[in-house]
N, C-alpha and C positions, 0 to 999 in steps of 0.2 A: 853402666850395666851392659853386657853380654849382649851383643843383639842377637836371639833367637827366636824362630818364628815357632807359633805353638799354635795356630789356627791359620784360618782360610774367611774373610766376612765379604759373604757374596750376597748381594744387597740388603734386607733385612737379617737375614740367618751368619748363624756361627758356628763352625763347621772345625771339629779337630785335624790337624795333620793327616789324621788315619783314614776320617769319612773322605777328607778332600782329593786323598790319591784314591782310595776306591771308587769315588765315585765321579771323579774326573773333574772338580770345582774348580774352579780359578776364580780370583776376588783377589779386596788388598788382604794384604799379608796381615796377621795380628803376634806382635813381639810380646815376650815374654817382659812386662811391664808390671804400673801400676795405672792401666786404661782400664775403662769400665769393659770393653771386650775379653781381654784378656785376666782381668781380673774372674769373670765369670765361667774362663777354663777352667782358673788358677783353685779355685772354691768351690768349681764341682768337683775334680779330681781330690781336695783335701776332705771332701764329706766321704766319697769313698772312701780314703785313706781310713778316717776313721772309723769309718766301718769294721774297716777290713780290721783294727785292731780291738775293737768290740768282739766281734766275731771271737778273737784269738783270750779274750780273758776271759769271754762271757759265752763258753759252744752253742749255748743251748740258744744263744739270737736270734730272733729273725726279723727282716728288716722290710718296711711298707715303704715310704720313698724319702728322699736324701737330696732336696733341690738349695739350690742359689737363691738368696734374700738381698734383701739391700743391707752392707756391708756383712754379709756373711752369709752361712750357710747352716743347714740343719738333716739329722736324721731323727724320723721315728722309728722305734722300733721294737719289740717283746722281749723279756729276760724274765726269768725265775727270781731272780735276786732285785732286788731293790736299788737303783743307781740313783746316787744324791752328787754335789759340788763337791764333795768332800772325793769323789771317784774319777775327776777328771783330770787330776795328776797322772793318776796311773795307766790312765787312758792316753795322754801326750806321749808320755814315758813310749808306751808299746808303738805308737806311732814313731815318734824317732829311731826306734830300733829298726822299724818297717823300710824309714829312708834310706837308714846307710844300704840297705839289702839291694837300692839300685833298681826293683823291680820295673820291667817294662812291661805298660800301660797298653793292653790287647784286647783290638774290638774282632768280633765274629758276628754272624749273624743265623740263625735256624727260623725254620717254621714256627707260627702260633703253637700250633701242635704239636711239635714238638718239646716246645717250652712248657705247655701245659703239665706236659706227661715228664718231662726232668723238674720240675717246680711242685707235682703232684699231693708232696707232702707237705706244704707251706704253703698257709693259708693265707696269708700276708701276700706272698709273690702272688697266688688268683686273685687277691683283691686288684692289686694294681694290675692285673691282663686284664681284668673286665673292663681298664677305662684304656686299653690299649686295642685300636682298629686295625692297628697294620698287622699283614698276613706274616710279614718277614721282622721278627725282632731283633735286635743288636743287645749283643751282651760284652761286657768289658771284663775284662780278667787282669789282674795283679797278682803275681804270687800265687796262693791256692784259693784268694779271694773273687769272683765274680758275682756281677750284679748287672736284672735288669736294665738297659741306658741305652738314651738315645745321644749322651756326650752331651759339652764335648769334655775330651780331656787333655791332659799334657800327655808326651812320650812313653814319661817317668817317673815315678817317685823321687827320683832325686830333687826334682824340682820342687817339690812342698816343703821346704824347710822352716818358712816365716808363718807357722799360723798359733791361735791361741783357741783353746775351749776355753765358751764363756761360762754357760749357765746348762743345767739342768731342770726341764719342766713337764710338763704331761701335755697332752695332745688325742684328742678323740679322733678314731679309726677316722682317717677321711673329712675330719670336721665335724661330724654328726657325733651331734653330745646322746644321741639316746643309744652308740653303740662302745666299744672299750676303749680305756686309758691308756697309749701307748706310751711311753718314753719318748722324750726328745732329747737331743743332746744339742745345744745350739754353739757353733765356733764361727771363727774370720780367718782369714788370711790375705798375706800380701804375697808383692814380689821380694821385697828387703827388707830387711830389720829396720829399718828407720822410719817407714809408713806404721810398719805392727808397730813399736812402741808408742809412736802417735797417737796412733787409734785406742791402743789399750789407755794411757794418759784421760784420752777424751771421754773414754767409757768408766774410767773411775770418776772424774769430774761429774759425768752424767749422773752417776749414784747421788753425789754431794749434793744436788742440784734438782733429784728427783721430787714432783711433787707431790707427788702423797706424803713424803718424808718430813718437808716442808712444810706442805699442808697441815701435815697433823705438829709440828714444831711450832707454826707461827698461830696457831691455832684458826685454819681460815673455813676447814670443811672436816667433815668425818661423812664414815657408810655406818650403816649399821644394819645386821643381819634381820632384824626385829622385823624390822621396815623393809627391806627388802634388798638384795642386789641392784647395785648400778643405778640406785637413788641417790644420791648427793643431800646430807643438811647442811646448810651453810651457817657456820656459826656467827657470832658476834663481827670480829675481825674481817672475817669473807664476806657477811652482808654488806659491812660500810665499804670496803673494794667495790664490790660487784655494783652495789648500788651507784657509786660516784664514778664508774665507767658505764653506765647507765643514763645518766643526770648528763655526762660530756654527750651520748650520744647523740641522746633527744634533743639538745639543744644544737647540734652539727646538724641534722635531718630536716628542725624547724628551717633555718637558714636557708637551706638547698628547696623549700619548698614542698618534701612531703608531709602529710597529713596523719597525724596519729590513728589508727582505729582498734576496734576489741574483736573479736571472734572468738563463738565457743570452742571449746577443747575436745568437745562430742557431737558427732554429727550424723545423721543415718545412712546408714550403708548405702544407698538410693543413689547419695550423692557423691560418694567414693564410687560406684560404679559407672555416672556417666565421666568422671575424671578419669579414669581406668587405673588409678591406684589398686583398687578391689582386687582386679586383676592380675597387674603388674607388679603390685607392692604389699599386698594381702597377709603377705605371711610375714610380715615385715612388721603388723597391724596389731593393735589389739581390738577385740570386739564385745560386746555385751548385748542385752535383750531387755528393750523397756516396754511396758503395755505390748509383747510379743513383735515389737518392732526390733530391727536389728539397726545397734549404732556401733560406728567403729571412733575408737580415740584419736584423735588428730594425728599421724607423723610430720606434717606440713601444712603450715599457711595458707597456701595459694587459694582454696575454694571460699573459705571465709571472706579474704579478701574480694573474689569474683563477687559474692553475695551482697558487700557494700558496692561496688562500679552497677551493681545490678539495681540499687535499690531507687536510680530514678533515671532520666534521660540523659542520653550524653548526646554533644558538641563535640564538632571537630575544635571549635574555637576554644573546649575545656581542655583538653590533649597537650602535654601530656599532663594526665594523672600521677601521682603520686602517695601510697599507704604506707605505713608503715606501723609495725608491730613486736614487741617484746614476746613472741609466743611462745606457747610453752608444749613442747610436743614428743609423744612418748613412741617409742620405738622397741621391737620386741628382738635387742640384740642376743644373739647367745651367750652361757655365761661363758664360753673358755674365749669370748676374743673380749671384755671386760677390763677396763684399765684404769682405774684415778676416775680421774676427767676427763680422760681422751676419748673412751669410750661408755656412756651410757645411755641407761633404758628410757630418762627421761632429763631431758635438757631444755636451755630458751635459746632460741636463734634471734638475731639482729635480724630480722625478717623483711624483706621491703617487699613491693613489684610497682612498677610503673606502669601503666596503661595509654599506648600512644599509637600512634600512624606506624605505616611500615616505612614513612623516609622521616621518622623521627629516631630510628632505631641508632643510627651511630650516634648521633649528636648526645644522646641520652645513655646511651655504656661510656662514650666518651667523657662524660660530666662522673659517670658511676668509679671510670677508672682516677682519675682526679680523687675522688676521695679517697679511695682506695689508699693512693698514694699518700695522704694526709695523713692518713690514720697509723700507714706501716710504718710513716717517720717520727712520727712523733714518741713511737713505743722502741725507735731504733730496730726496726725489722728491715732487712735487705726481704726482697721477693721477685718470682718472675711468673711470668702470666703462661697456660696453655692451655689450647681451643680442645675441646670433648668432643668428638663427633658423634652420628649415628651408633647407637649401641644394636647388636642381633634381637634385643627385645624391647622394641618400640612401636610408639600407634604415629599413625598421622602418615600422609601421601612423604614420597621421595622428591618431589618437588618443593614440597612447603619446608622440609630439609635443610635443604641446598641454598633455599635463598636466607634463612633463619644463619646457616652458618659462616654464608659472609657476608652477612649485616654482622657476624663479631669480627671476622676477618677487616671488614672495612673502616671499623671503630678503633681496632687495636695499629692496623696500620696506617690511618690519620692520626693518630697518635704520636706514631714512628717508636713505637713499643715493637722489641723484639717478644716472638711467643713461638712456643711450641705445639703438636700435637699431638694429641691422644686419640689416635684411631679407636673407635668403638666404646672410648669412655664417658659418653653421654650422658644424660638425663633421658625416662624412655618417651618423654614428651618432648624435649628439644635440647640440641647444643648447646654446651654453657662454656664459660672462660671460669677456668679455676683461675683459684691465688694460692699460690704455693710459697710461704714463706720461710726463711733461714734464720734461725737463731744464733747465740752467740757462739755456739760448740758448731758451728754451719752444717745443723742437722734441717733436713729441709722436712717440712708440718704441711699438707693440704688444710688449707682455713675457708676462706670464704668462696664465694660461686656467683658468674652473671649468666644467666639463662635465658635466653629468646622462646619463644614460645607464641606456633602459631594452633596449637591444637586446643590447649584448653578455653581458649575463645571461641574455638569454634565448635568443642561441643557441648559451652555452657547458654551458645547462641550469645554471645556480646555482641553489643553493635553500639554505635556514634553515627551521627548525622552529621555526611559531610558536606564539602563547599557546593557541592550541587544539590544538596536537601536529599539527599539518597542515603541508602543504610547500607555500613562500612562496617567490616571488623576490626575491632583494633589489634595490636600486637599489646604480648601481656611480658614483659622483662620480670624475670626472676632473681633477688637480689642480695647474697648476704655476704658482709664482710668480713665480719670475725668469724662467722660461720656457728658458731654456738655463744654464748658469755662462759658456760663451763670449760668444752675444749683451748678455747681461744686463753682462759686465765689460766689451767693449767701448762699453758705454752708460756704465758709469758712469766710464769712463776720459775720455768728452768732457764728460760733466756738470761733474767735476771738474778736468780740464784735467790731470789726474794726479798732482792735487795729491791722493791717497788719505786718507781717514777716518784716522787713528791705528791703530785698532783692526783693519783689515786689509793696512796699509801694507805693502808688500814689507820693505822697511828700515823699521824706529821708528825708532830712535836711532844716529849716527853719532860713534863717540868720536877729537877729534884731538887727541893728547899734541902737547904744542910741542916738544918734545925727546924724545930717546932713553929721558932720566931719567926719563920721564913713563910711558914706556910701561908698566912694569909697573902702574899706577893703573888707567891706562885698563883694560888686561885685568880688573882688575880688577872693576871697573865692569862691564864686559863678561860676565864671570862670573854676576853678582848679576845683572844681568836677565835672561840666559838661563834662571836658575832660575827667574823670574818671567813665562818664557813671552813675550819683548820679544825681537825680530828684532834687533840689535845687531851693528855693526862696529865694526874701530879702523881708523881709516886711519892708516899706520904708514911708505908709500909715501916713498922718498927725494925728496920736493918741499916746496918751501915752505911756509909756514901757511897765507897767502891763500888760495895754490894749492888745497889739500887743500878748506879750506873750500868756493872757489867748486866743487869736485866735485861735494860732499858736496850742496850746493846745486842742483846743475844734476838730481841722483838724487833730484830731490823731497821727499829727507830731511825727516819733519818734525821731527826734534830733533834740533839739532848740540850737542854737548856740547865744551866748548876746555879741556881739563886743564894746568895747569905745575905751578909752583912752588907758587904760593899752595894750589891747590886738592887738591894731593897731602900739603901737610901740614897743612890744616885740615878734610880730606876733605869737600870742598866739590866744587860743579862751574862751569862757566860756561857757563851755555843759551845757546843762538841757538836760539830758536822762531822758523823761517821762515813759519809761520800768524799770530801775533799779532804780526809784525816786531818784537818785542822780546829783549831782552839782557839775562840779571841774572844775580847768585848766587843759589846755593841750596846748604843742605846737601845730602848723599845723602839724606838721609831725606825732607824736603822736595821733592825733586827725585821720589823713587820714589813718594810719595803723587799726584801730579802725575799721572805715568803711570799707576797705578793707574785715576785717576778718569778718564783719556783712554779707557783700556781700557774702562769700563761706560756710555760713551757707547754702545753699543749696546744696541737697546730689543727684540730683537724672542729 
């Protein structure tokens, strides 16, 4: 590839060709690639692009803003006429014609007031000057197209050649659902055709793979409007999952030594205000009014748990503690960011917190990252860890900070775990270490969180009686791994296409007698692994053999078992393992060691 330089990256920032000589930048150079720098030229300039040829089908447009996403980019924006999937043909179309035109890509810059007063008519361009401080705006011109922009961009249109529109969706002014419906138009791009086809490949597979799609195929969850958005009922199929990734957990937690406990789901407001949730997290909340008391519904664990470390004396020589919880906590998300599982109004987190010293803190994420570990391998998860710091809306002193954030620094590097950071991506009560994991399409999913935290100890007043008989705060670790059981299942329903592990499969084993005569074998069969704790059907249904099979098939089944004659009287069986696409006999006993060893494929 051409090596052409199309930006300027002078230490955080990225800076087009055009800012960099106006404004005298110097930094490393950024080539016209497929780097995440320049891809982010590469994809602002093509959301213009298409802009600009919106604009040209549709006069009557106007456009609110047009930024970079992760792999792609998007514009909202107003039309008279109605824009569906079925319009972004003719959208690429006009954009390719825009290419050949060559247009060079021109920043200027005027007064606020300026821009006010040439924007006067378009109410869209003063929304976005309201969230605009600088007195001097940059405006970028293509053709007879301009727009708003702080960049950066390419030279040229010539350079957008590799991109694709993906989708068509709607989008509230700004986010806020109680103001209009704009138009989005969502695309990607690259630097070459051979990344685009890729990516497009991997976004159709994503479709195949998607879990709602899924979900409502394997039959594991539904929504339903009745009940409300962004409830989850977990049917039949999805109980016995979720439930037996459940059963693994409890029993990983017992092992490591934490302690089950309960906490109610409603708690009074009183006590959301000395956490500073009320505050902080309020509108995030739900709330109601009992005997003219005010209780808000749990979002989070953590004060439940204080309330058990509270409910008698602690020892240094108890330390650390350890709770843990299935909770169940509801969250007042909006409906346009609403997704499957990925996002809802009421979920369970894998919920823990440790209660310990402050030089118990590594040894203790140390142990936390260890499971971590356990957990991502045995589901086949690649993952990488990175540190949250201080967010602009937190309580708690700047010292108690700084030490919270490398008690994770210090944990993660006795490890010799590489990690990243997230300036200002915190919790507003303390630094946590996300887990960011990568699935099979190497889409990367934020899932679980380790949290330090030296505030809500200190202002639910904890204490422990240390080796000097004196009263100590402890430090409180906040701890979850999957991060929800809904998010975390809907992840790994597209990792694996639904094709589930053995060992949490809705259905293990599917028994189909060829005959009538068969059927009491099967039951039989049926029998013997349910005492062996194996999800087990017969399909017994008045259809064909094929029939029954390609069912049993289509239900992700990973072991189809085919019984007749032969196998009823030498008590034998005949696999179809749909994972190994292989066929053979086996005795029962044979057969049950099989499953046995599928069963302890889990490591954690």
């Amino acid at each position: 590839m051409e090596k052409i330089v199309i930006g300027i990256k002078s230490g955080d920032e990225i800076f087009d060709t055009q800012s960099a000589a106006v404004q005298d930048i110097s930094g490393d150079e950024i080539y016209y690639d497929n780097s995440e720098d320049a891809l982010e030229i590469i994809r602002h300039s093509t959301a213009h692009l298409m802009a600009q040829a919106i604009k040209m089908l549709y006069p009557d447009a106007k456009f609110f803003v047009g930024p970079v996403i992760e792999d792609g980019f998007y514009y909202d924006f107003r039309t008279q006429e109605k824009i569906s999937d079925t319009d972004l043909k003719a959208i690429e179309k006009q954009m390719k014609a825009l290419i050949k035109k060559k247009f060079p890509i021109e920043q200027y810059s005027i007064s606020k007031a300026d821009v006010l007063e040439k924007f006067a008519d378009d109410d869209l361009k003063q929304e976005v000057l309201k969230r605009i401080e600088d007195e001097n705006i940059t405006i970028y011109k293509q053709g007879e197209f301009e727009d708003l922009c702080r960049g950066p961009h390419v030279p040229n249109t010539r350079y957008l050649h590799n991109f694709k529109l993906i989708r068509v969706a709607g989008a509230y002014l700004g986010g806020d659902e109680n103001r209009e419906m704009l138009t989005r138009v969502y695309g990607t791009a690259f630097a070459d055709k051979e990344t685009l086809k890729e990516h497009l490949a991997m976004i159709e597979e994503a479709k195949k793979r998607d879990h709602r799609k899924l979900g409502n195929e394997l039959k594991l969850f539904t929504f339903d409007d009745e009940i409300g958005a962004g409830l989850p009922v977990w049917l039949p199929n999805g109980a016995r999952l979720r439930s037996k990734l459940e059963s693994l957990l409890f029993t990983a937690h017992r092992k490591r030594g934490y302690q089950p406990v309960r906490a109610p789901e409603i708690l009074k407001s009183e006590a959301w205000k000395v956490s500073g949730h009320y505050q902080n997290y309020g509108e995030n909340m739900y709330f109601t009014t009992i005997d003219d008391v005010e209780y808000g519904i749990k979002p989070m664990n953590c004060l439940g748990h204080i309330k058990v470390y509270q409910n008698e004396l602690r020892s240094y020589r108890d330390l650390p503690i350890k709770y843990f919880e299935y909770g169940v906590v509801h969250r007042h998300e909006k409906s346009g960011v609403m997704h499957g599982l990925f996002r809802v109004r009421e979920f369970t987190q894998d919920d823990a917190h440790i209660f310990c010293t402050p030089e118990q803190i590594k040894e203790n994420v140390i142990e936390v990252l260890g499971f971590v570990d356990d957990i991502m391998k045995s589901f086949g998860f690649e993952y990488n860890l990175e540190i949250s710091t201080k967010p602009e809306k937190a309580i708690g002193d700047d010292k108690v900070w700084e030490i919270a954030t490398q008690g994770l620094k210090d944990a993660l590097d006795g490890s010799g775990i590489a990690y990243g950071i997230d300036e200002g991506g915190g919790a507003f009560y303390g630094p946590k270490i996300d887990i960011k994991i990568t699935d099979a399409l190497k889409r990367k999913w934020q899932c679980g969180t380790i949290q330090v935290d030296f505030n809500l100890p200190e202002r639910f007043g904890l204490e422990y009686t240390d080796e000097n008989n004196e009263k100590s705060q402890p430090v409180m670790i906040h701890r979850a791994i999957l991060g929800s059981f809904e998010r975390f299942i809907g992840i790994l329903i597209e990792h694996v296409g639904g094709e589930f592990p053995f060992f949490i499969a809705p259905t293990q084993v599917i028994i189909v007698p060829i005959a009538d005569a068969h059927l009491g074998y099967a039951k039989e069969l049926a029998n013997e692994m349910m005492e062996m704790e194996i999800d087990c059907e017969v399909s017994s249904k008045n259809e064909s053999l094929n029939k029954r099979i390609r069912v049993a098939e289509k239900q992700r089944v990973p072991m189809i078992l085919v019984v007749g004659d032969e196998e009823m009287n030498n008590k034998t069986v005949a696999l179809r393992d749909r994972r190994e696409r292989k066929q053979y006999n086996l005795t029962k006993a044979e057969f049950y060691n099989i499953i046995k060893e599928k069963m302890d494929e889990v490591h954690f």
